[in-house]
Each structure stands twice: as C-alpha cells, then as structure tokens.
N, C-alpha and C positions, 0 to 999 in steps of 0.2 A: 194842303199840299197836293201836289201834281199827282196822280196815279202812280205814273209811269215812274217817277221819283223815289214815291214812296216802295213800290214794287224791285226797284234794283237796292234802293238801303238793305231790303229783305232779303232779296239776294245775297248782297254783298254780309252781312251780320251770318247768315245760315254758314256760309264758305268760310270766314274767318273763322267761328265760332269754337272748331274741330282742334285748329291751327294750336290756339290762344288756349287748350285744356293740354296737348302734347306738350308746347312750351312749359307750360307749369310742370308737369309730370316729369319731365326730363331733367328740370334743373331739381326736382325734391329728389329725384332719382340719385342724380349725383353729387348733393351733397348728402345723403345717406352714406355714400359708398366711399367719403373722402375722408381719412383719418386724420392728416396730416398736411399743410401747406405753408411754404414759406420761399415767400419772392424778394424779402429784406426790405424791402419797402418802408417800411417804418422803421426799419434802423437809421442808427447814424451812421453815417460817414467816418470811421474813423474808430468806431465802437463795437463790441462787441454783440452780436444775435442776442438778440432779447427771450427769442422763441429756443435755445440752442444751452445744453449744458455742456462742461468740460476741465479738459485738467489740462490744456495748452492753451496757447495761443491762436485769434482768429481775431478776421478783424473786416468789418465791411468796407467795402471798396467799390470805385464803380473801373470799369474798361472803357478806352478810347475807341476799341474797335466793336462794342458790341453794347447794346444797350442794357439797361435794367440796373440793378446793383448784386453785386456779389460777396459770397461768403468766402476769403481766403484763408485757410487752414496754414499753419505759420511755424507750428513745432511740433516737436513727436510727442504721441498723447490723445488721446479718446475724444470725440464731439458725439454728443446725442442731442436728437431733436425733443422737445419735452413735450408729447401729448398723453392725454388724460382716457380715451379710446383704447382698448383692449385688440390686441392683432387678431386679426381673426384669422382663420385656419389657411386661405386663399388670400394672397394681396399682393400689390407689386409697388417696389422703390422705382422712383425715376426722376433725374435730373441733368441739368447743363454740366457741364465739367470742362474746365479749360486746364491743360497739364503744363505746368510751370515746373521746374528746375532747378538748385541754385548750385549742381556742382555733381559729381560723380560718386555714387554709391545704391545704397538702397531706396529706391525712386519710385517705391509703388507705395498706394492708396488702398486701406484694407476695409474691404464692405464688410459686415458680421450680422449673422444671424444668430442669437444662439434662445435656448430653453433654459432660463436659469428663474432658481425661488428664492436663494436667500442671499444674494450679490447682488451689489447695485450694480447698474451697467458701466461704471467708472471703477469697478474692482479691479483684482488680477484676471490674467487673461483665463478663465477656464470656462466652460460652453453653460453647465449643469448639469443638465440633463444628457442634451446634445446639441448641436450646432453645425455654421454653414459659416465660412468665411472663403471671401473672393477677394484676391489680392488683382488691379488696374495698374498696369506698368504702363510704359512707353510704347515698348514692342511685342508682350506678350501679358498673356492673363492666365492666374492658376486658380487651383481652389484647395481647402481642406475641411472632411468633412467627416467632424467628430460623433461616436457613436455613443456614447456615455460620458461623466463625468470626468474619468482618467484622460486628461489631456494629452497622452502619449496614444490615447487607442483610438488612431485617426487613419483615414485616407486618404493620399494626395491626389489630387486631379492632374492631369498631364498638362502639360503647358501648351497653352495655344496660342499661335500667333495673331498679332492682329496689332493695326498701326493707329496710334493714338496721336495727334501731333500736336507741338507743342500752340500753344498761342491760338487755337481754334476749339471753336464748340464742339466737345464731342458729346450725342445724345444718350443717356445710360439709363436701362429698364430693365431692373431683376423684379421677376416672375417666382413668387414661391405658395409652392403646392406641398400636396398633402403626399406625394411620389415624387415630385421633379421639383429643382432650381433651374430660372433661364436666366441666361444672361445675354442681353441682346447691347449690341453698339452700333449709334446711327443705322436701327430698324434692321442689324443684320445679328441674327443667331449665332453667339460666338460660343455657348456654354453650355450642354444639356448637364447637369448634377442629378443620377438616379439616387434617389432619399431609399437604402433598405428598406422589407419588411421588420417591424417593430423595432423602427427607428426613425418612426413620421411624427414627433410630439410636437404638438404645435409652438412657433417662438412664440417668443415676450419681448426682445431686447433686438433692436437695430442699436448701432451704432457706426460710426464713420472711426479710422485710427491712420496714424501715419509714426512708424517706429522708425526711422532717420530723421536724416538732419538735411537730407537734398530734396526734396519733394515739395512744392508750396503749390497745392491744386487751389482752385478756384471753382464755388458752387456756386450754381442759380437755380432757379427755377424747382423744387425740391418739393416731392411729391408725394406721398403713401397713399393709397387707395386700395378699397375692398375689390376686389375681381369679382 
C-alpha cells in the first residue's frame, strides 16, 4: 500500500475514532434515561394501544394532516401508559396533542401526578399520599395540588390563559421536580407549580383522564424520561 494512502486511512481512523465512542455513549445515555415510549406504531388501526391500560374508550387512528398514528382518547375515563420502570424523583411527560371537540361543555384533558400505595391508578380519584393534576382546556390551563390524602385539602392553581387550537399539533412537556411542576406549550412556559416544604413525595402514578363527554384529544408521540 502507498505510504501516503496508508498515512491519511491513520488520519482519518484517529478523527473518527473520538466521533464513533460519543455516539455510542450518547444513545446508552438516553436510553438509560428513557422510561417510557409509545409512537403507536405497532398498533392497529382501528384497535386499541397495546402499550396503554384503561376504563374508556381509545382507539388508534392515523390524521390526514399530520403524519405518524395517533392515540384518540373517545370517553370519560382514565388511560395509563403500562411501564415496568420506577418514576424517579426528576422526569418529564411530553407529547403531540391535537384538541378535538365534539360539542359544548367540559372540554379539558386532565394530566395527574399523584403519590399513591394501595390504589391502582384506575381507582377512585384520590392522590395518597399527595398529588399534581393539570387540567389542558381550549383557552386556558389550571392546576390542583393535593397535600395529603384528604381529597378536599387541596390548592387551586389560578387559571392561565393560553390558546390551544383545535386540529393543530400542540407540543406538551411537564417537568416534575422535587420543588416545582412545569408545564410548558409549544417550548413556551405556561405553568410554574411551587410543590410545599414536606410535601415533595415522590409520584408513582401518571395517568391521562377526560371526565365529559365533549373533549376527544388526539396523542402522539408520548414520552417519560429521566431528567
């Protein structure tokens, strides 16, 4: 072999070599930190989330205006995601959301966080321990956020505006720490939640809820990861 040849392969092998260890490290990195993920992809058409428990209806679906397949939420009633991974103390929910409608009443989408030991997350509504719920309207977003057990000894969050429209991706990433809940929409900070002192126990239970009969959101792209 030429010198010259052989002397740039050396080159070129030394310059990758760095490249091609970061790669690896990067994706062990993040799937370390990935709890949870479901794009539907392997569902059917027409069938229900395989990855997905519940006590309503949902049903996979694809859109005319937006690729992938999506998870449509259909009655009032609890969806939990079924992973096997333990929440850690730090982590954040994030997904596509398209806000469907089928008529006038109560029209919001309820995220939950809560701290519970002897309910399944398809129980009655009570937190356990304690808990974080964010209710996704049309035109605004609230929160409440339980300090104990007593489902009555809660805090309401003030309502904040913010425009979700219907028939468009809106991007949604709640942030939960061990002091603060965030709630960010298409990359914009809509929600700081201050968690009291000796009232930071870490969740156990996500869950998705829709209590009407007007609201038929649309998921994609659904995501838990470690922070």
């Amino acid at each position: 072999m030429d010198k010259r040849i052989f002397s740039n392969i050396l080159i070129l092998t030394v310059l990758i070599a760095p490249f091609h260890v970061f790669a690896q490290n990067t994706t062990k990195i993040s799937e370390q930190k990935l709890i949870f993920a479901d794009d539907f992809k392997n569902d059917s058409i027409g069938g229900y989330p395989h990855q997905w428990k519940g006590n309503a209806k949902a049903v996979i679906e694809t859109n005319i205006n937006f690729n992938g397949r999506w998870m449509k939420l259909q009655s009032q009633g609890t969806y939990v995601p079924l992973f096997e991974k333990v929440l850690p103390e730090t982590f954040a929910v994030e997904f596509d959301y398209i806000y469907e409608v089928n008529g006038s009443g109560n029209n919001s989408t309820e995220l939950t966080f809560f701290n519970r030991q002897n309910q399944t997350p398809l129980d009655a509504d009570f937190p356990g321990e304690q808990g974080v719920k964010i209710y996704l309207g049309d035109f605004l977003v609230s929160y409440l956020c339980y300090n104990n057990s007593n489902i009555s000894d809660k805090t309401a969050g003030e309502n904040r505006s913010v425009t979700i429209d219907q028939h468009n991706v809106t991007k949604v990433r709640i942030e939960i720490r061990k002091e603060l809940v965030k709630l960010q929409i298409n990359g914009d900070l809509v929600l700081k939640i201050q968690r009291s002192a000796g009232h930071q126990s870490q969740f156990n239970t996500f869950r998705l809820s829709l209590w009407g009969s007007v609201a038929a959101p649309l998921i994609g792209n659904f995501m838990i990861s470690e922070m």
